[in-house]
FIKOLZA-1660 file (N, C-alpha, C; in steps of 0.1 Angstrom, whole numbers, plus 5000, padded with zeros to 4 digits):
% residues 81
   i   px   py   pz ch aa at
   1 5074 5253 3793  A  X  N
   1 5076 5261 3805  A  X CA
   1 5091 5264 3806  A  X  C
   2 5093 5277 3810  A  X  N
   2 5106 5277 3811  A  X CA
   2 5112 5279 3822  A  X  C
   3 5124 5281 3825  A  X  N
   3 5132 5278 3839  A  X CA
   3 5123 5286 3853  A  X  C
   4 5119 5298 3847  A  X  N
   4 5113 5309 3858  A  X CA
   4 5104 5306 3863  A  X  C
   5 5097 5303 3854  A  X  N
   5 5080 5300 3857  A  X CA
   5 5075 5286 3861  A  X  C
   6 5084 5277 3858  A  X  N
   6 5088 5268 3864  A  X CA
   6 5092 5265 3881  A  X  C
   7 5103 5276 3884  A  X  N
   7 5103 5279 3898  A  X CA
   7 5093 5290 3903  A  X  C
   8 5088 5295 3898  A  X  N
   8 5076 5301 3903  A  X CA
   8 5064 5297 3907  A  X  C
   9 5061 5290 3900  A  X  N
   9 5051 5273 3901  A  X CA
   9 5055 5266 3914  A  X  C
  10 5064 5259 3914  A  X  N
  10 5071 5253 3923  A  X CA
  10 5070 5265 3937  A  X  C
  11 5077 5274 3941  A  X  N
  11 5075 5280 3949  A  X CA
  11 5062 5286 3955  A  X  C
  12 5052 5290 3944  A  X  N
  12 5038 5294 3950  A  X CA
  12 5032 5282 3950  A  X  C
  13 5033 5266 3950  A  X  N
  13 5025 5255 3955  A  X CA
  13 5034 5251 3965  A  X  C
  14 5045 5258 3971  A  X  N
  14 5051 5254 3983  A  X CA
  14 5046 5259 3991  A  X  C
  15 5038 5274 3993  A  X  N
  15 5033 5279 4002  A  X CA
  15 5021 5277 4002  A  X  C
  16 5014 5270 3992  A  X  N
  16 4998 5266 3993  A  X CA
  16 4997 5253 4004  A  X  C
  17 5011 5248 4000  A  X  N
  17 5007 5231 4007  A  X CA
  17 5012 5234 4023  A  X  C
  18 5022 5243 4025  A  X  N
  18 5023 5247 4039  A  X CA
  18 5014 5254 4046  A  X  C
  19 5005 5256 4035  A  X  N
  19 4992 5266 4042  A  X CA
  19 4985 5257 4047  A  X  C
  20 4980 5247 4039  A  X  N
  20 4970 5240 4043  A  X CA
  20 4975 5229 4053  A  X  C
  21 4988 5223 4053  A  X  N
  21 4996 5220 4062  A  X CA
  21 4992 5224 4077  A  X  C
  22 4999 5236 4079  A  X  N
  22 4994 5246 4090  A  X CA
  22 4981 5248 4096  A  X  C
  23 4974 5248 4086  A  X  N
  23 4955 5250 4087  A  X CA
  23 4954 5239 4093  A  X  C
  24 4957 5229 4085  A  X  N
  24 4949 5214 4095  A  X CA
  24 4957 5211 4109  A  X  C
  25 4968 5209 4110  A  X  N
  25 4977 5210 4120  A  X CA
  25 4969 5222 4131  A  X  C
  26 4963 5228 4128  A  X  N
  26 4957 5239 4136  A  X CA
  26 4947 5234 4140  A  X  C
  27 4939 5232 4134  A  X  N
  27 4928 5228 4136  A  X CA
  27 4923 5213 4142  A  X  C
  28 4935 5204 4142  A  X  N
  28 4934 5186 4145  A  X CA
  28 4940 5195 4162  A  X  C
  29 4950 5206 4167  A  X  N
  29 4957 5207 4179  A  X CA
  29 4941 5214 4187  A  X  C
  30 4930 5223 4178  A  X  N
  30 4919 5227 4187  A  X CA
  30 4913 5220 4190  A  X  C
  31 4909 5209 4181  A  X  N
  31 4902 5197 4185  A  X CA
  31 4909 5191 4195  A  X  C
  32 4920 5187 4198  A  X  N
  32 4923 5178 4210  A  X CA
  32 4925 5189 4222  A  X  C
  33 4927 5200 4224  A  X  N
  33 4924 5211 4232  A  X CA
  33 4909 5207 4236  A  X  C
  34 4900 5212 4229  A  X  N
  34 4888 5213 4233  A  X CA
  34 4883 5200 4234  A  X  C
  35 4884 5190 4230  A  X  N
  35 4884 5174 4233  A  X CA
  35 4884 5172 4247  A  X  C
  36 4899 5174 4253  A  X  N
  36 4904 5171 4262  A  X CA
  36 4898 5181 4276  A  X  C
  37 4899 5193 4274  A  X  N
  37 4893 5201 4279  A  X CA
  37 4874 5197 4280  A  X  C
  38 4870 5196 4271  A  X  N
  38 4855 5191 4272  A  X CA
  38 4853 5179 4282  A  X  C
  39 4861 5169 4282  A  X  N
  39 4860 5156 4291  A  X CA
  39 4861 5160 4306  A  X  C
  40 4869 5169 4307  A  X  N
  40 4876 5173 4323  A  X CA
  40 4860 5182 4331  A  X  C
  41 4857 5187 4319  A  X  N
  41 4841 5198 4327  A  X CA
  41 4832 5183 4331  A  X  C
  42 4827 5191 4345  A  X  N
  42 4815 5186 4347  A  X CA
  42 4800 5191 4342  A  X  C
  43 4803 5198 4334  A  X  N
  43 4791 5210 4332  A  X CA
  43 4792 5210 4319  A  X  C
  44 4784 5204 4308  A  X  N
  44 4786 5206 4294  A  X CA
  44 4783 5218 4285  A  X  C
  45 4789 5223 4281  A  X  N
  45 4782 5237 4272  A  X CA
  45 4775 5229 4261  A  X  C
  46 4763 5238 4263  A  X  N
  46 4751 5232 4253  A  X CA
  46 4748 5220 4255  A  X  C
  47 4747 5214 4263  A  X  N
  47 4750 5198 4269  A  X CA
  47 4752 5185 4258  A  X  C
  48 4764 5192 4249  A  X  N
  48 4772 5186 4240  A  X CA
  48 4783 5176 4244  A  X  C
  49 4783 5165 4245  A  X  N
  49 4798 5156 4251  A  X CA
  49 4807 5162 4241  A  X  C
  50 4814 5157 4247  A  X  N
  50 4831 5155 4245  A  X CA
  50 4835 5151 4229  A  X  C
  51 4827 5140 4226  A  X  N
  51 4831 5136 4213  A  X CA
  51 4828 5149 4203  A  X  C
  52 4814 5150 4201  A  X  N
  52 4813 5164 4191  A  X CA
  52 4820 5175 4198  A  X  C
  53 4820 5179 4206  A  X  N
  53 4831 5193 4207  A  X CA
  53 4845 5193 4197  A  X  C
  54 4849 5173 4203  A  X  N
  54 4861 5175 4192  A  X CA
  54 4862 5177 4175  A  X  C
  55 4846 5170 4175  A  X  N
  55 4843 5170 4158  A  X CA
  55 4838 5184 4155  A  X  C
  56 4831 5190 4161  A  X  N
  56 4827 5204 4158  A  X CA
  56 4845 5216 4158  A  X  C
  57 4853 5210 4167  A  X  N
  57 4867 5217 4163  A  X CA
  57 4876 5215 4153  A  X  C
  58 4871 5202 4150  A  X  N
  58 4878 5196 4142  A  X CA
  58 4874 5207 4125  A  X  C
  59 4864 5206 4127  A  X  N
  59 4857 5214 4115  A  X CA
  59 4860 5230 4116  A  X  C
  60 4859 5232 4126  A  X  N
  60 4859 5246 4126  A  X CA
  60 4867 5254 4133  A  X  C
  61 4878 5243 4137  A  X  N
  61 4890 5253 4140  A  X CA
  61 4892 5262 4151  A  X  C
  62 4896 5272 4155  A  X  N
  62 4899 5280 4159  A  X CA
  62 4888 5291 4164  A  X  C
  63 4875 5293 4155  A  X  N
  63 4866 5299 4159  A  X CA
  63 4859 5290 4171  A  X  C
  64 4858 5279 4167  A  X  N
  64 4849 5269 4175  A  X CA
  64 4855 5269 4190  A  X  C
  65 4872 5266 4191  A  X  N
  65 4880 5270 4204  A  X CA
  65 4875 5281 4208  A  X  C
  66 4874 5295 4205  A  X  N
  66 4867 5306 4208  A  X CA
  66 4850 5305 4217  A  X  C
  67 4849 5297 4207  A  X  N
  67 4830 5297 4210  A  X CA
  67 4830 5291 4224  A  X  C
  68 4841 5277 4224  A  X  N
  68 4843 5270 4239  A  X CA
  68 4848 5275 4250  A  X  C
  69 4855 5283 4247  A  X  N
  69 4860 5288 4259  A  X CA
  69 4851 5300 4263  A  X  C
  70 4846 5311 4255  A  X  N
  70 4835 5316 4256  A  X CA
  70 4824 5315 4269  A  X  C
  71 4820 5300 4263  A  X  N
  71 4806 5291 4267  A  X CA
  71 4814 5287 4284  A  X  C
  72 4827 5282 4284  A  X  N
  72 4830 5276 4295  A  X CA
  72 4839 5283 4303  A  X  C
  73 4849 5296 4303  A  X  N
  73 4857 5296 4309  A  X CA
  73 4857 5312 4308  A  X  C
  74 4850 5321 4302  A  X  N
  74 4852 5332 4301  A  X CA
  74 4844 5336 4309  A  X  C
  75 4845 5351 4313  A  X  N
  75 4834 5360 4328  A  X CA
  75 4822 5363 4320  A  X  C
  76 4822 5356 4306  A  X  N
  76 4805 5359 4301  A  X CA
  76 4797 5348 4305  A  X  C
  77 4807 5334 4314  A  X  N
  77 4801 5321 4306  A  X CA
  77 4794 5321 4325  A  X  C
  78 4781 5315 4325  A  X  N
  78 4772 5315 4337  A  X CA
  78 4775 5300 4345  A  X  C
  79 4777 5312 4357  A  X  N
  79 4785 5301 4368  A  X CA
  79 4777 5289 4371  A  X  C
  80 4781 5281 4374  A  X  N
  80 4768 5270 4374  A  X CA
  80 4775 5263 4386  A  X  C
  81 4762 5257 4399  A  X  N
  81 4767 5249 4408  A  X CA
  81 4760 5256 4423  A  X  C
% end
């Protein structure tokens, strides 16, 4: 390998690892969002606790935050009480 391709390597696995970096850091901050947020409702969406909300964020990120707030906080989500 020579000097270029060498820093080329180096440089395009610096932005793979900050990717994935970022991804999970993203995804561990929806989970404790929606975690935390899930404990505070008295009304469960899908009458799912608290724990899987965070594990279902945990997995899925960002869409999953979407789907929750959706279900619990948006003018589509049915008022209950």
């Amino acid at each position: 390998m020579d000097d270029s391709s060498l820093a080329q390597a180096i440089f395009s696995s610096a932005w793979l690892y900050t990717y994935w970096i970022l991804y999970g850091l993203t995804n561990i901050s929806c989970a404790y969002f929606v975690y935390q947020d899930a404990i505070k409702q008295s009304n469960r969406a899908l009458n799912i606790g608290p724990y899987w909300w965070g594990a279902f964020s945990l997995l899925g990120g960002v869409w999953t935050l979407v789907a929750y707030w959706l279900m619990q906080h948006s003018t589509l989500a049915k008022q209950r009480g």
